[in-house]
Backbone as a ProteinNet text record, in pm:
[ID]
protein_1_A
[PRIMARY]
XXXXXXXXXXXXXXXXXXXXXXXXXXXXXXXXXXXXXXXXXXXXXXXXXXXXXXXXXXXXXXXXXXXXXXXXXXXXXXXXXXXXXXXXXXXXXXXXXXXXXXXXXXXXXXXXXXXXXXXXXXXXXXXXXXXXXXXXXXXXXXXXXXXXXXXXXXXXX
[TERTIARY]
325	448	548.8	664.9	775.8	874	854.5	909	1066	1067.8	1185.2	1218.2	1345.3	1356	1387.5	1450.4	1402	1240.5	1150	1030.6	1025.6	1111.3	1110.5	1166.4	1263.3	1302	1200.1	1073.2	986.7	866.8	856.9	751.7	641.2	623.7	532.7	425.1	446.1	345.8	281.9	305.5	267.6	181.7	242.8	184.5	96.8	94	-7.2	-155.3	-142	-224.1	-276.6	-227.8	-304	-362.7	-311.9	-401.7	-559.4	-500.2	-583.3	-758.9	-680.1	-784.4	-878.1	-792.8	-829.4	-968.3	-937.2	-1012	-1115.8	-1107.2	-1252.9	-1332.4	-1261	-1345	-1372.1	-1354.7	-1402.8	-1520.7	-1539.9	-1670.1	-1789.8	-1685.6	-1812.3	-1800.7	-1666.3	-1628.2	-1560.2	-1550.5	-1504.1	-1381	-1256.6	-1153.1	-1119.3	-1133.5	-1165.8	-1223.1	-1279.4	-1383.8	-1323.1	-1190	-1166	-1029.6	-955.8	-824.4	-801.1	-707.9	-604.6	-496.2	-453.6	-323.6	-237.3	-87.5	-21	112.3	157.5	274	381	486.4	593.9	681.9	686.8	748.5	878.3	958	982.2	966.7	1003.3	956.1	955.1	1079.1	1049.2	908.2	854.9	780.4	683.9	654.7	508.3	474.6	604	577	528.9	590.4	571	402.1	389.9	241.1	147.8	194	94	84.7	213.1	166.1	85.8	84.4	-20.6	-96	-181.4	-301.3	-390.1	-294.1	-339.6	-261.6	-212.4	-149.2	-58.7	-28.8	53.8	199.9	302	447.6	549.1	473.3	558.2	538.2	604	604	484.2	448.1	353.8	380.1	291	336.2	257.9	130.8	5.1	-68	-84.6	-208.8	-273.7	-422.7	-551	-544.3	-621.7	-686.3	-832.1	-923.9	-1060.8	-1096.1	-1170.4	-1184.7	-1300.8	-1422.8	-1566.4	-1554.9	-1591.4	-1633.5	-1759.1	-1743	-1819.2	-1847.8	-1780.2	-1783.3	-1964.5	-2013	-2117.9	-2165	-2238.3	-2283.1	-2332.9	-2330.9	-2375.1	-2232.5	-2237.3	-2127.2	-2125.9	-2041.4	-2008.1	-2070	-2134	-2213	-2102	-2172	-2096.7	-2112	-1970.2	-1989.6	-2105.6	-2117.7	-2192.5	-2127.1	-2140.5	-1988.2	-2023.5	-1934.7	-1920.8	-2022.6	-2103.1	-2167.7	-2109	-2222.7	-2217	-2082.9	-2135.1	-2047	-1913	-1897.5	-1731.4	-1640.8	-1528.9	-1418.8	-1264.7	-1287.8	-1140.1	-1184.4	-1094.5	-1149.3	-1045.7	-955.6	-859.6	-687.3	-609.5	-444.4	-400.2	-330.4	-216.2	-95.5	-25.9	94.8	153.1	252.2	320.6	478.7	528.2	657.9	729.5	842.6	918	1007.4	1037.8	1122.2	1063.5	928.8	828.6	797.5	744.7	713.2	821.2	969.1	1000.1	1046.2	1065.4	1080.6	959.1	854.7	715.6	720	759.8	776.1	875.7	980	1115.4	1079.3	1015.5	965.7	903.7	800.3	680.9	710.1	815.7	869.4	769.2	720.3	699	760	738.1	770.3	724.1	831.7	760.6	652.6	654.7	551.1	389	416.1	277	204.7	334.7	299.4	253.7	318.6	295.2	159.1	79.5	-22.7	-71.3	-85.6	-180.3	-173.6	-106.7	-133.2	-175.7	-174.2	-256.3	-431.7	-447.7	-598.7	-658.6	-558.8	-617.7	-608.8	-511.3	-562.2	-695.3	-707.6	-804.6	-955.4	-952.5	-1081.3	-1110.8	-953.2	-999.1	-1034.6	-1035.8	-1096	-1209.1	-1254.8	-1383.4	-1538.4	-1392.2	-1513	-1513.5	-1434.2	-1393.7	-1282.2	-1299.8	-1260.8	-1197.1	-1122.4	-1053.4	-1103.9	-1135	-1175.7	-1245	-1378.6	-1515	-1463.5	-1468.7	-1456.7	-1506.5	-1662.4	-1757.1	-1690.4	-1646	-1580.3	-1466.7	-1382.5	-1265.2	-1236.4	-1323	-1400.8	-1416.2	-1533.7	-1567.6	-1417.3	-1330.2	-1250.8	-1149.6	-1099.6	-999.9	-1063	-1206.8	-1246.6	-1207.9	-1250.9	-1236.8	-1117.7	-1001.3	-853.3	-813.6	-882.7	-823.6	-878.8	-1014.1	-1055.1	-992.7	-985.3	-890.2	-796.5	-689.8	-566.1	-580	-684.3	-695.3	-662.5	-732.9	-817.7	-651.5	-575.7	-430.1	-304.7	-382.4	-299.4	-170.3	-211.7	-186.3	-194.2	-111.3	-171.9	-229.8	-312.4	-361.3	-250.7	-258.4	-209.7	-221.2	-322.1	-360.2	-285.8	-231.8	-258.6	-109.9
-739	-671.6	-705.5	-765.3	-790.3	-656.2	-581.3	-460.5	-472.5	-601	-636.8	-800.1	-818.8	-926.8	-1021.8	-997.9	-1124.6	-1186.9	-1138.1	-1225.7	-1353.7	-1322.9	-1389.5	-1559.7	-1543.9	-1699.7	-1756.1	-1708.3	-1748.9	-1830.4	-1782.7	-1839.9	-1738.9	-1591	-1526	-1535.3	-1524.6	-1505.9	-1672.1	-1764.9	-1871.5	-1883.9	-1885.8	-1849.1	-1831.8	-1696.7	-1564.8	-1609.3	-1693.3	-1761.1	-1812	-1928.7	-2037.5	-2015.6	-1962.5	-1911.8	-1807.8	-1739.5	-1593.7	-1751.4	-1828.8	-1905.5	-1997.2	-2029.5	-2108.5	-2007.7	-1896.5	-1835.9	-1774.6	-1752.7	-1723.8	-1866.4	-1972.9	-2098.3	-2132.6	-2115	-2119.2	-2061.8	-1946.5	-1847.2	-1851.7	-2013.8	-1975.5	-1888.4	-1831.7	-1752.8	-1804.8	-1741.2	-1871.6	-1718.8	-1793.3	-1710.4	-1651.5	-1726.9	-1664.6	-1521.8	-1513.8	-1393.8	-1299.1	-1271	-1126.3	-1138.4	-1015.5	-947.7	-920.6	-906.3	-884.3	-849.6	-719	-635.1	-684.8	-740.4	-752.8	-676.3	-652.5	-604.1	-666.7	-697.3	-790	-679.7	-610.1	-501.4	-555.1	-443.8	-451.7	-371.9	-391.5	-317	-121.9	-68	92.7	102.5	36.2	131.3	72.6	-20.5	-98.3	31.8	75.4	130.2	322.8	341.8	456	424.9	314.1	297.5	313.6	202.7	217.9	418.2	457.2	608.3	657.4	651.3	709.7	694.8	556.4	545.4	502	437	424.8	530.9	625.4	689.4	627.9	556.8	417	459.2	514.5	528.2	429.3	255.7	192.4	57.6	-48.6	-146.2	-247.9	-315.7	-417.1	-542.7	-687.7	-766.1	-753.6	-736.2	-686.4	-601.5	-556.8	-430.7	-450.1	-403.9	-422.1	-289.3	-304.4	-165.5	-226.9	-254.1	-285.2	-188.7	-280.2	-134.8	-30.6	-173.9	-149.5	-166.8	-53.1	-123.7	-246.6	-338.3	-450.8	-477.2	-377.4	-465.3	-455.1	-540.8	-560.7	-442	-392.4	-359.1	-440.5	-533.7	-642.7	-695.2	-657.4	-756.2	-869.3	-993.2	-1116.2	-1148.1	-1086.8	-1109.3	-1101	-1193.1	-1211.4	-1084.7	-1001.8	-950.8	-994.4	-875.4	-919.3	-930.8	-1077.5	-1109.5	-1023.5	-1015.2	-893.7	-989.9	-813.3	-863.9	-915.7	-947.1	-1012.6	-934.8	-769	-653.4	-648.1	-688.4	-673	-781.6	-715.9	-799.1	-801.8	-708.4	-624.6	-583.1	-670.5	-682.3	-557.4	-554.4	-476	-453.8	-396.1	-438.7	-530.9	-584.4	-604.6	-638.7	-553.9	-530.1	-617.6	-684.1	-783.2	-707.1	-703.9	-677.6	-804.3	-801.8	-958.5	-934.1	-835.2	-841.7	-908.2	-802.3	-830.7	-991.2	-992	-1134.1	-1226.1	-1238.4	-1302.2	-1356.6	-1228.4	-1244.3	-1294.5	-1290.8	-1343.3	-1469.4	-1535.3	-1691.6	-1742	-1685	-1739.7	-1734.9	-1598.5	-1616.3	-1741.3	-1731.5	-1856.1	-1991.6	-2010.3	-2168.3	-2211.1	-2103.1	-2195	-2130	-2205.3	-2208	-2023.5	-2005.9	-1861.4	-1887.3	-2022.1	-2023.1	-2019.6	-2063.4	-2090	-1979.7	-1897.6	-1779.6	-1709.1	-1700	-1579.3	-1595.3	-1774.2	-1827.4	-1737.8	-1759.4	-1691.5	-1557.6	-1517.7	-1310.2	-1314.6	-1378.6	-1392.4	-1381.3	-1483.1	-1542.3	-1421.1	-1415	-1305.6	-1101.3	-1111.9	-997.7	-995.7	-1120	-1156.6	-1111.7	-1160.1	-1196.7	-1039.8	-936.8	-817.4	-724.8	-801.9	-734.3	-751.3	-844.5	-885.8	-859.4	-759.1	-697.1	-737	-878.1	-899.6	-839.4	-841.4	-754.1	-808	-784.9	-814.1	-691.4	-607	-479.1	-562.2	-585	-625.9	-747.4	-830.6	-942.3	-1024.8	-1027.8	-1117.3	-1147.8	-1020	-997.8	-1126.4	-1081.3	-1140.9	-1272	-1326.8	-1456.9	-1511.2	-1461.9	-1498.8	-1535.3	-1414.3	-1380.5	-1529.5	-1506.5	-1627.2	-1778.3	-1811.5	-1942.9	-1981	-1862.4	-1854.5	-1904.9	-1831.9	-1839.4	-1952.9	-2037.5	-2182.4	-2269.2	-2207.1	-2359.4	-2338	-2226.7	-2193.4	-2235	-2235.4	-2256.8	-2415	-2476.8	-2655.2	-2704.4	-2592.7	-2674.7	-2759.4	-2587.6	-2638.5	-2678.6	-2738.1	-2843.1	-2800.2	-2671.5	-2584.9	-2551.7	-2562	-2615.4	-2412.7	-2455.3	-2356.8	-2225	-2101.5	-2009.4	-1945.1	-1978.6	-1916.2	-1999.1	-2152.6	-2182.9	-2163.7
367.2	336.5	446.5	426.5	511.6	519.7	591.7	597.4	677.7	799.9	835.6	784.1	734	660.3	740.6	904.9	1014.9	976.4	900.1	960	802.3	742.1	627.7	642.9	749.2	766.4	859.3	894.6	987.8	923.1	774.1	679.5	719.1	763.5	808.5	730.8	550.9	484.8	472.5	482.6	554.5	629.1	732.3	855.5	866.3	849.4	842.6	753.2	644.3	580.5	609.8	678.7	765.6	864.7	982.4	1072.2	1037.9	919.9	861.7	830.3	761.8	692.1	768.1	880.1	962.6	1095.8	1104.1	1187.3	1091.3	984.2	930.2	872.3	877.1	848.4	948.3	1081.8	1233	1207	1197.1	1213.5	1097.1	981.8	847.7	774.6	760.1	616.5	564.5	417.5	303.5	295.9	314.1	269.5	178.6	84.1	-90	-64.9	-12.6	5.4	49.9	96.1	212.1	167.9	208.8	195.1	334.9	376.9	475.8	470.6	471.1	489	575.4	580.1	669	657.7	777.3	772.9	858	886.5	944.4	950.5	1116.5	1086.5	1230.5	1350.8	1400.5	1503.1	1637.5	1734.6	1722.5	1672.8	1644	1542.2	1438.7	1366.9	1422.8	1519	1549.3	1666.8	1720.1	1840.8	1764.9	1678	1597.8	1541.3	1525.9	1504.4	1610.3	1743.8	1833.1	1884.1	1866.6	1920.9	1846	1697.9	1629	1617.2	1647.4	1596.8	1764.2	1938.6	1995.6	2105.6	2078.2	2183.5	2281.1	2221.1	2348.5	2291.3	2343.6	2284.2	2352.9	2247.9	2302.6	2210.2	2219.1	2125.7	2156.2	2091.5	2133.1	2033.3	2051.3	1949.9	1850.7	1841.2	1714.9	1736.5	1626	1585.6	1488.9	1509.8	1377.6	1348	1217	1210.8	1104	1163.2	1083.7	1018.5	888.3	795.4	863.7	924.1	988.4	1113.5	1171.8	1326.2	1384.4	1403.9	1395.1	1579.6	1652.6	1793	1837.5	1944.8	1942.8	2079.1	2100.5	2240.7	2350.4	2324.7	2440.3	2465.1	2610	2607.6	2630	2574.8	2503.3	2457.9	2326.1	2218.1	2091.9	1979.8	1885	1827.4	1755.9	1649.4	1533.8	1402.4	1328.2	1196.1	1153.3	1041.4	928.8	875.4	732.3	609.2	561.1	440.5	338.2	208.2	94.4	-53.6	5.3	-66.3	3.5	99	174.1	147.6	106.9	37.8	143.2	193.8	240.7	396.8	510.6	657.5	730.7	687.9	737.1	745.8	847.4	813.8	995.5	942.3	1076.6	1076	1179	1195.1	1311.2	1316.5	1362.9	1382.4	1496.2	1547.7	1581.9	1480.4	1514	1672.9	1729.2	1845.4	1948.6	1971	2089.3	2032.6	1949.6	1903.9	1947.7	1933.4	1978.4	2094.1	2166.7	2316.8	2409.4	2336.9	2419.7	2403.7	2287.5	2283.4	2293.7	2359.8	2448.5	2560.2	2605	2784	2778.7	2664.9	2731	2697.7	2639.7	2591.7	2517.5	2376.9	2266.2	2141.4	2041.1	1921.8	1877.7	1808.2	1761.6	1628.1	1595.4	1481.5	1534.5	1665.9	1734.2	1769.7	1839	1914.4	1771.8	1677.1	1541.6	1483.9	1474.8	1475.2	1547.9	1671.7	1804	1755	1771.6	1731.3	1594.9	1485.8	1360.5	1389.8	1433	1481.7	1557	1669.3	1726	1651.9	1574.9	1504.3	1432.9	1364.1	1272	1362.5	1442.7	1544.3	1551.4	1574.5	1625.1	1444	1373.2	1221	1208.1	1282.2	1294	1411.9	1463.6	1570.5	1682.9	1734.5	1892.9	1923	2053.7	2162	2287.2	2371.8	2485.3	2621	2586.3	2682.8	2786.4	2769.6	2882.5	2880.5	3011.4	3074.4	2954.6	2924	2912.9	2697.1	2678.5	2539.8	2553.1	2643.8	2636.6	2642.7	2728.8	2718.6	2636.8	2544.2	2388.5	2351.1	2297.4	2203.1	2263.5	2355.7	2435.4	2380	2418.8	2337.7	2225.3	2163	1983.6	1955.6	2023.1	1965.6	1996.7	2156.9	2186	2141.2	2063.1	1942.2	1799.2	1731.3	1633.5	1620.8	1746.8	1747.4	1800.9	1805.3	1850.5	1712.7	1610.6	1498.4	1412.2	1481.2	1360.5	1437.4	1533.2	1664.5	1755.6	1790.5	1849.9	1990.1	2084.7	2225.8	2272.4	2357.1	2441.2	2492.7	2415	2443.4	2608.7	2677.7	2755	2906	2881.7	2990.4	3054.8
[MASK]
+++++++++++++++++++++++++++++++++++++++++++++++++++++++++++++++++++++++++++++++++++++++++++++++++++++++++++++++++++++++++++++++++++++++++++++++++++++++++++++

């Protein structure tokens, strides 16, 4: 759902596709298979979100909300990928402001950066995590081979 119509000249639902498809064919899921809620909002309701659902009263560039909790107890252990009966992974919300000021600071493309917070919402529908070192690790690999696959330079460096 494009709730602010800045994210529409961006190709979000695009976008949002490719990356979405590209990180579950990373992990060996067949896309066909799953749903993903998106929303393309802007910094007030992302931030009206993060207060509600993370107590944070403030904007951010993405938010998950998994349907299942999948994170693992070991830390940097893989999640455990969704069964045969699961169709529907979860929602994410995307703020075009924050979004774009993060890829003006960092001198890239906002298609790349919108890529990167795609993948990485995705990853967090799926049960990775950024919290524990050994998590974040994992999750950071994932996103810089994900984001290799669709020739995408390294978010991190």
């Amino acid at each position: 759902m494009i709730e602010d119509s800045r994210w529409t000249a961006t190709g979000l639902t695009t976008l949002a596709a490719r990356a979405g498809d590209a990180a579950l064919v990373h992990l060996g899921l067949d896309p066909a298979r799953f749903g993903i809620a998106l929303l393309g909002c802007d910094d007030a309701r992302i931030a009206a979100l993060n207060a509600a659902f993370r107590g944070q009263e403030q904007a951010t560039n993405v938010l998950s909300w998994p349907l299942r909790d999948r994170a693992p107890e070991r830390e940097g252990a893989r999640p455990a990928l969704p069964g045969a009966e699961e169709c529907e992974l979860g929602d994410i919300a995307l703020a075009f402001d924050t979004c774009t000021a993060e890829a003006r600071a960092a001198g890239r493309a906002l298609s790349d950066h919108v890529t990167h917070l795609v993948v990485h919402g995705v990853l967090h529908l799926l049960g990775y995590d950024h919290l524990r070192d050994g998590d974040a690790e994992l999750m950071e690999r994932l996103e810089r081979e994900i984001l290799g696959t669709l020739g995408i330079d390294d978010p991190y460096e």
